[in-house]
C-alpha positions, 0 to 999 in steps of 0.5 A: 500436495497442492502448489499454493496460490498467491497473489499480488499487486505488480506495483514496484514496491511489491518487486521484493517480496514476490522477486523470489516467486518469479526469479528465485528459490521459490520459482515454481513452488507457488502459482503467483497472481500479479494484477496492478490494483491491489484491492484485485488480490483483496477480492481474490482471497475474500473469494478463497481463490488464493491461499494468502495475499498481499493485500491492502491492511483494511482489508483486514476489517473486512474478509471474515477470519483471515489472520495475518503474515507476521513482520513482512509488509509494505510500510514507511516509518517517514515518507513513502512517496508511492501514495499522494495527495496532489493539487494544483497549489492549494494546501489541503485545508482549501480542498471541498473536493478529492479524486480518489484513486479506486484501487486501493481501498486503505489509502482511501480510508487514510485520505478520508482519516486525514481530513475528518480527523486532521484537518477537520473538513469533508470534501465531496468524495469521487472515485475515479481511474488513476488519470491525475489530470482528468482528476484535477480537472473534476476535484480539487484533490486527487489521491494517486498511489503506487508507481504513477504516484512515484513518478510524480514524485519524481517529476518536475511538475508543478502540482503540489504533493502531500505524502501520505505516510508524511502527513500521518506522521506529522499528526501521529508521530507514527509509521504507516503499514500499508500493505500486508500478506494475510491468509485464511489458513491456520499457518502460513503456505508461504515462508514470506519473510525469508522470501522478503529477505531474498529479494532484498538481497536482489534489489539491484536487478529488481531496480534495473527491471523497473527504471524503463517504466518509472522514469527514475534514476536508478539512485532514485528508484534503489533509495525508495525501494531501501529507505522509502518503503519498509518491509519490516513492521517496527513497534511504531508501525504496528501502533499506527496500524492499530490506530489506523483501524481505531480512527477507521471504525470512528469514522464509519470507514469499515464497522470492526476494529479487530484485533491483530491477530497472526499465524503462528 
């Protein structure tokens, strides 16, 4: 029987879904692909080079006939901190122009949804590498996401972040799904919610694997990866994501709005 293949993001608020591929019961049951932009593993299980991935939710709309992994995520029900909006003082209402980080087309789509839809305007859009400073210096705006974004956070700078997941909330009352497992495969290869449950259950060593690159205390680091970040999608989680898809084909962002539909 062939080992499955899977892939994704080596981001920290990833560490718990993959922990048990790398460390755990699942260590050399899978070939497991880490790459640091998220959209890489997209491209990867659009090319049927993998069996399932973790990927970003709007990739959905666009890879023909991947289905999703039911209830295991990376989402937030209130802030996330790992996906930001930051300028240099102004309120987002002032900004004409926003950097955007390239690797992650979903929060792309969700900057560009905030200000069509919430804020009312169109900034001139320009995609960039995730350099927040070389951004700031081109754009009003830039859009960080991932462990560069969380460090920002948790700095002492004095540019101005927005959260992303807070700023949907505000505007929708709902949570926010970022990222999800799919797969082209009738089932699942993977039991990824019994994996997602052994991790968490590692989240002391998984914490103690990252302070060294984040900068984080490890109060800091454990309380983004157990309240920040969910990795189960709640009721109001599933209705951002379908209103998210909704507000993503309103305005061009990707040409379905398909419905959710999972492996069994």
């Amino acid at each position: 029987m062939d080992v499955p293949r899977i892939s994704a993001s080596s981001y920290s608020n990833t560490a718990p879904l993959v922990w048990s591929f790398l460390y755990g019961s699942n260590h050399g049951k899978v070939e497991l692909i880490l790459d640091n932009a998220p959209a890489r593993s997209a491209e990867l299980l659009a090319a049927g080079r993998v069996d399932a991935a973790l990927v970003p939710v709007i990739a959905y709309q666009f890879i023909e006939g991947v289905k999703l992994i039911p209830d295991v995520c990376v989402g937030a029900r209130e802030r996330v901190r790992s996906v930001c909006l930051v300028t240099h003082g102004c309120d987002l209402s002032d900004v004409r122009s926003v950097s955007l980080d390239r690797s992650s087309r979903t929060s792309v789509a969700l900057t560009k949804i905030i200000f069509r839809e919430f804020i009312g305007s169109e900034p001139e859009w320009k995609p960039a590498e995730p350099n927040v400073q070389e951004m700031l210096a081109n754009s009003d705006a830039a859009l960080i996401i991932g462990d560069p974004a969380l460090r920002l956070s948790a700095g002492t700078s004095d540019l101005r972040i927005f959260d992303l997941a807070e700023l949907w909330r505000s505007h929708t009352g709902l949570g926010f799904v970022f990222a999800m497992w799919m797969t082209g495969k009738d089932s699942s290869p993977v039991d990824f919610a019994a994996a997602r449950d052994e991790g968490l259950g590692h989240i002391d060593e998984i914490v103690s694997n990252y302070l060294p690159q984040i900068g984080l205390s490890a109060e800091e680091m454990t309380a983004y990866l157990t309240k920040n970040i969910s990795y189960t999608m709640d009721s109001s989680m599933q209705e951002g994501l379908e209103m998210y898809f909704s507000l993503a084909r309103k305005h061009g962002l990707c040409e379905h709005d398909r419905k959710l539909t999972y492996v069994l």
